[in-house]
N, C-alpha and C positions, 0 to 999 in steps of 0.2 A: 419593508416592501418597497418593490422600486414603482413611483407612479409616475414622476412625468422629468421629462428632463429635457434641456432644449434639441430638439428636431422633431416637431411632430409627425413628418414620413413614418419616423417608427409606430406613430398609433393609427387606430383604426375606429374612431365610436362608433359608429354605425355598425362597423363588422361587430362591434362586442354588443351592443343591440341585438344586433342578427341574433346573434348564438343564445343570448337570453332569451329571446322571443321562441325559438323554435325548443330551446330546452321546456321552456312552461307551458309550449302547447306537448309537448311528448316527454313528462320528466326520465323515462327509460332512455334516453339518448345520451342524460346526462354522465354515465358511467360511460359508454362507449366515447364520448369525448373529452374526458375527464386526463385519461391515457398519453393524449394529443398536447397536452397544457402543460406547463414547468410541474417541478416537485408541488410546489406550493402553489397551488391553480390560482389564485387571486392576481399571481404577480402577472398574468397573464391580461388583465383587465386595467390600463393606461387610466382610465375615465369611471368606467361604469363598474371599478371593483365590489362595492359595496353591493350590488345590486346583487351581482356574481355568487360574492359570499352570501348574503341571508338566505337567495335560493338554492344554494349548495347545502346549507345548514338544515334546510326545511326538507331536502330530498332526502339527505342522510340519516335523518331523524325519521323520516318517515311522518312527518305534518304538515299541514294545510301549506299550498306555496304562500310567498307573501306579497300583498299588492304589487301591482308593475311602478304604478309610482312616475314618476317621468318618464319611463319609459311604455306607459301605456299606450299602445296603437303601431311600437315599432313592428315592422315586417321580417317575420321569421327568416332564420338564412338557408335558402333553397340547399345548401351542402354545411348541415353544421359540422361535419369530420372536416371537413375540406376550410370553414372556418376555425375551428380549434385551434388547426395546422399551423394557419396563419398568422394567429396571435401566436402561437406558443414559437416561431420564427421572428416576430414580431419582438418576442418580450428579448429572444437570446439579441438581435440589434440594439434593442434601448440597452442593456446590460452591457455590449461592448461598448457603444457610444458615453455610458455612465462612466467606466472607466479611464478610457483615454480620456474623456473630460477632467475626472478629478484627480489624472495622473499631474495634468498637466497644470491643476491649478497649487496642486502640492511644487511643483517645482515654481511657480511663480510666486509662491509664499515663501521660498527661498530655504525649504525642507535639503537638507544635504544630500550628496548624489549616494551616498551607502544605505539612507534609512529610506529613498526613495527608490532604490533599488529592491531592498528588504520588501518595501509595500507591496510593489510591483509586481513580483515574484508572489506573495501569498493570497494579494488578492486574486491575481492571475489565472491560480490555480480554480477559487470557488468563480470564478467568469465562463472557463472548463468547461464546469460542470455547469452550469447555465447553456451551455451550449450542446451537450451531451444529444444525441439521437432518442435516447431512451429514458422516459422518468424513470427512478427507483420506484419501486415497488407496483409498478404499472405489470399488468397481465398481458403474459406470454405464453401465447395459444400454439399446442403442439406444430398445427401445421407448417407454422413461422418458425419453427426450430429445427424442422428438419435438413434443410440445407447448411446449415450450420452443422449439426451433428455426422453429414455425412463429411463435409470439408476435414473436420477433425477425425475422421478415420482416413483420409483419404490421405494427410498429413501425416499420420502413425507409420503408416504403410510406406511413406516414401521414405522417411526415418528408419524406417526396418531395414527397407531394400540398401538404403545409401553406407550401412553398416552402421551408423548409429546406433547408441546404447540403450538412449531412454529421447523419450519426445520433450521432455524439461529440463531446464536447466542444470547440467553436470554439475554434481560434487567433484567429481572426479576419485571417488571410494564406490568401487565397483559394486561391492553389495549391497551400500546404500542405496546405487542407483537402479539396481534391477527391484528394492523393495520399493522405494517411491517414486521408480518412473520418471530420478529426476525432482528438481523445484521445479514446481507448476504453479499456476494461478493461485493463490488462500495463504491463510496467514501459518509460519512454521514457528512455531515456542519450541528455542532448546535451553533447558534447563542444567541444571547442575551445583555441586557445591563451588564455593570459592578455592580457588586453583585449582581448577580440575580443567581446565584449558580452553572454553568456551569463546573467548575470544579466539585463540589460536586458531581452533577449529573454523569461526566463522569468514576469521579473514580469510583462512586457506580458500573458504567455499568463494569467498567473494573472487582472490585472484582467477582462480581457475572458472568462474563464471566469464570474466571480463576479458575471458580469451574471445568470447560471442557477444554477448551483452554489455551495454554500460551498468553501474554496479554504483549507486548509493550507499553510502556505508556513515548511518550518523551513532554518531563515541561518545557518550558521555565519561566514559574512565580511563581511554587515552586518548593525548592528542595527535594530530595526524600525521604530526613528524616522526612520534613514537611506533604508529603502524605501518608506517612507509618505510622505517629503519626494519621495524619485525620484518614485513615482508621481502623486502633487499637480502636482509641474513637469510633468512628460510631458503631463497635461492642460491645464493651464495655461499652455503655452507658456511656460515658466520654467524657466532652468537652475537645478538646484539651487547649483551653484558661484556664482551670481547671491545664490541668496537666502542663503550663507554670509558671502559678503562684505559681505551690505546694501545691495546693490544694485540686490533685484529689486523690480519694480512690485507692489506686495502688492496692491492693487485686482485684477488677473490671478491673483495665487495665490488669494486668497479664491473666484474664480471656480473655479479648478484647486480646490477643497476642496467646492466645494461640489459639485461634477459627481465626487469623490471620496465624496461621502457618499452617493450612489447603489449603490455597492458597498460599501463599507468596511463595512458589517453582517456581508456574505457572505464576507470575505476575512481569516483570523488569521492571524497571525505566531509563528514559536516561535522563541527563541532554543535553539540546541542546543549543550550539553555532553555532557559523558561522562556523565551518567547520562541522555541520550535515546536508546531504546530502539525497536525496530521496534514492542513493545508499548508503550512509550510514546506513539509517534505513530498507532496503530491507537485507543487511547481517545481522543486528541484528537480524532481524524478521526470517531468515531462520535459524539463529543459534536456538533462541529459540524451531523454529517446531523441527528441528534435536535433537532437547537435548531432546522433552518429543515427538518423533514420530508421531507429528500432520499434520493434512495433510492442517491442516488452521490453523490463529490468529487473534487477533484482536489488530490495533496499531492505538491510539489516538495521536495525537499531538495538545499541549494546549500548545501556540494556534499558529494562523494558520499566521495571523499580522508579530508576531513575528520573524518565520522560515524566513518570505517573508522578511524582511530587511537585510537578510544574503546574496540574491541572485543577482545577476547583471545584471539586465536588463533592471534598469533605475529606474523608477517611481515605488511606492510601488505596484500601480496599476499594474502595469506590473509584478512586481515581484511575485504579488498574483494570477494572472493569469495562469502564470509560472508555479509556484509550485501545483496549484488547478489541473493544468495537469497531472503535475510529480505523486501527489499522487493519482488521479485515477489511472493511468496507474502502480503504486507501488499495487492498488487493485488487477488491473486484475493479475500481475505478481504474486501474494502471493495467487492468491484467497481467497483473504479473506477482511471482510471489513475495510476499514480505517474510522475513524472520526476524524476530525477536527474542533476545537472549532475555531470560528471566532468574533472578535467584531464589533458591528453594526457600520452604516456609522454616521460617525460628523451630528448633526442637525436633530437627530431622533427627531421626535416632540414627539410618542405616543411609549412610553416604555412596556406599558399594554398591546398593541397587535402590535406588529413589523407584517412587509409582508416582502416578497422578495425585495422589494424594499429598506428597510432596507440595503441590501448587495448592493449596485449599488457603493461604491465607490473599494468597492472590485474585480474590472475589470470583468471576466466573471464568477464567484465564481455561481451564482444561476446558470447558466446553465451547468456548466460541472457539478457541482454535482449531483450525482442521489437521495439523499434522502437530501431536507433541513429540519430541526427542529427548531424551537425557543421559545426562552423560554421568557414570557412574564411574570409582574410580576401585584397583583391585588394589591390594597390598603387594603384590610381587612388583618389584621394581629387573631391570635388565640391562647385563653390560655395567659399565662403570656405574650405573644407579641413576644417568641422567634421563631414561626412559622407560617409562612407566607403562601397563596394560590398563586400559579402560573399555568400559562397555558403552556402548551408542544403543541406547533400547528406543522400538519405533513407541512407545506406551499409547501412540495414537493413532488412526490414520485413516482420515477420509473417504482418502482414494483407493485405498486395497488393505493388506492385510496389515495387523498391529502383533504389537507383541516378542515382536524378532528381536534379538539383539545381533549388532555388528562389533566384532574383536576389533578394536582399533592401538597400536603401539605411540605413546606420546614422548616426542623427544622435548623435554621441557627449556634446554636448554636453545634450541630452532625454534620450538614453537611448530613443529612438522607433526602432523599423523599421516601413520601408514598404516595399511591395513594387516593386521593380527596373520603370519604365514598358517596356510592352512596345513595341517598333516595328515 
């Protein structure tokens, strides 16, 4: 809890007096001001926390308040909404002041500029969210949602009119996009066996996102020389296994780099270890909107297994559970959508068409996700045998309908899907 740090402008006793006085003459006010206060309403209270908390304890429980205590005789606050407000403004200032303070006493402890950059960036992110408009899980009363709800049709519509395809973020696989409308806001699990091209696929989404969007892409299984070379060839018409061995037309790849430097502005890479954090890639993902002014992104993490053996909660189970949370809730915060590549459970009998079922050792992984995908692989191979048919099945889907699959053509040696020609 943060209580006091030096600048006392940022507190207010009396005000937090105030709000406690007029909560214990009227505890029904205490929920309607409740909404107005950080996540954790305490941090709201600089001085008089304690007072805060037991009478929170006592309303919530539904028992006797508990003496005023030293604060017996303060003078209720004539607008405790209007006090709430303040402190809960109040607390987001002590939390930037907390900050830049003990940024700056890490550098004077003589912290190096990369782990003090590290810090900066993660704590960064939870300061955000201290500062956020909106607690989590604070109540949102229809009326307040309306304007909102018309904006986002009024937004569909101009997307219609403008010839756009879908109002979220292109795949750029045209029946992907007319089933999901697009990546949009919530977390997307695409699953699949090993080699069945899950990465390929996601970089593809990520390039052709970063034609609009900047584009987070953190790798735990390649590094990002190795996805920058995939994506180069993909363009390029150039296997990367071509340009390892020394064998590829570099006149072609320079072309492939240059139709790469179209995006590459919009598109980073994070290598991830144990110490990348859902807040860790929540300040990445905000630096990037801030550096090209977006008001959304889109951040993959390949894959999803991996991140989860970083965390502590026991069982990988658990740990994938965990994080499937973390990185929703890293969706709603960015609005924007996350995807996560996942690999299927030990003991998949049928690789050709996975279900949900598939993910079950992955703890709750199919149900907090709002869009699952998987990619299922067919035995017919095409052409010299370097391209493969696979199914894209939607086996989830929040937003609309489940179930579809998409024919997609994988040239395994690009690393390209195209979409299955229809006949």
């Amino acid at each position: 809890m943060l209580t006091y740090i030096e600048g006392a402008e940022y507190t207010s006793p009396d005000l937090e007096a105030g709000l406690i006085a007029a909560i214990r003459a009227t505890p029904a006010l205490y929920w309607e001001t409740l909404d107005l206060l950080p996540a954790n309403s305490v941090d709201g209270f600089a001085v008089h926390w304690k007072a805060w908390h037991d009478l929170g304890r006592a309303i919530e429980a539904d028992n006797p308040l508990p003496l005023a205590g030293e604060l017996d005789g303060a003078s209720p606050a004539p607008d405790p909404r209007a006090a709430a407000r303040t402190l809960g403004e109040m607390y987001q200032q002590r939390s930037m002041a907390y900050f830049l303070q003990e940024g700056l006493q890490r550098q004077r402890e003589g912290e190096t500029p990369a782990d003090l950059m590290e810090w900066l960036q993660e704590k960064g992110a939870a300061v955000q969210e201290a500062i956020a408009a909106t607690r989590p899980g604070a109540l949102l009363w229809g009326d307040s949602l309306v304007e909102r709800v018309l904006e986002l049709a009024s937004e569909a519509r101009k997307s219609k009119e403008s010839g756009r395809a879908t109002l979220g973020i292109p795949t750029g696989l045209a029946d992907l996009d007319r089933t999901l409308n697009g990546l949009n806001p919530g977390l997307y699990v695409m699953g699949g066996s090993p080699g069945v091209g899950k990465t390929s696929l996601a970089l593809q989404w990520a390039m052709k996102a970063a034609e609009e969007v900047p584009v987070v892409y953190v790798t735990y299984e390649n590094a990002p020389s190795n996805l920058t070379l995939k994506a180069i060839g993909r363009l390029a018409n150039v296997s990367p296994a071509d340009v390892e061995r020394g064998v590829a037309d570099l006149a072609k790849l320079q072309e492939g780099a240059a139709a790469f430097g179209n995006i590459a502005h919009r598109l980073a890479f994070v290598e991830g270890n144990q110490r990348t954090t859902t807040a860790y890639i929540q300040g990445q993902a905000r630096q990037a909107m801030a550096r090209h002014g977006a008001r959304r992104c889109l951040v993959i993490v390949d894959y999803l297994q991996r991140m989860a053996h970083a965390s502590g909660y026991g069982t990988l189970r658990e740990n994938v559970s965990a994080l499937t949370l973390g990185l929703r809730e890293l969706a709603t915060r960015l609005d924007s959508p996350v995807l996560a590549i996942s690999s299927l459970s030990r003991g998949v009998n049928n690789y050709a068409h996975p279900g949900l079922e598939a993910l079950k050792e992955s703890g709750d992984l199919e149900f907090t996700a709002d869009v699952v995908l998987l990619l299922g692989k067919r035995e017919e191979a095409l052409g010299n045998g370097r391209r493969r048919m696979v199914d894209l099945e939607v086996a989830k889907n929040r937003f609309g309908e489940a179930g579809g699959k998409v024919g997609l053509s994988f040239d395994t040696a690009l690393g390209d899907f195209g979409e299955e020609a229809r006949t």
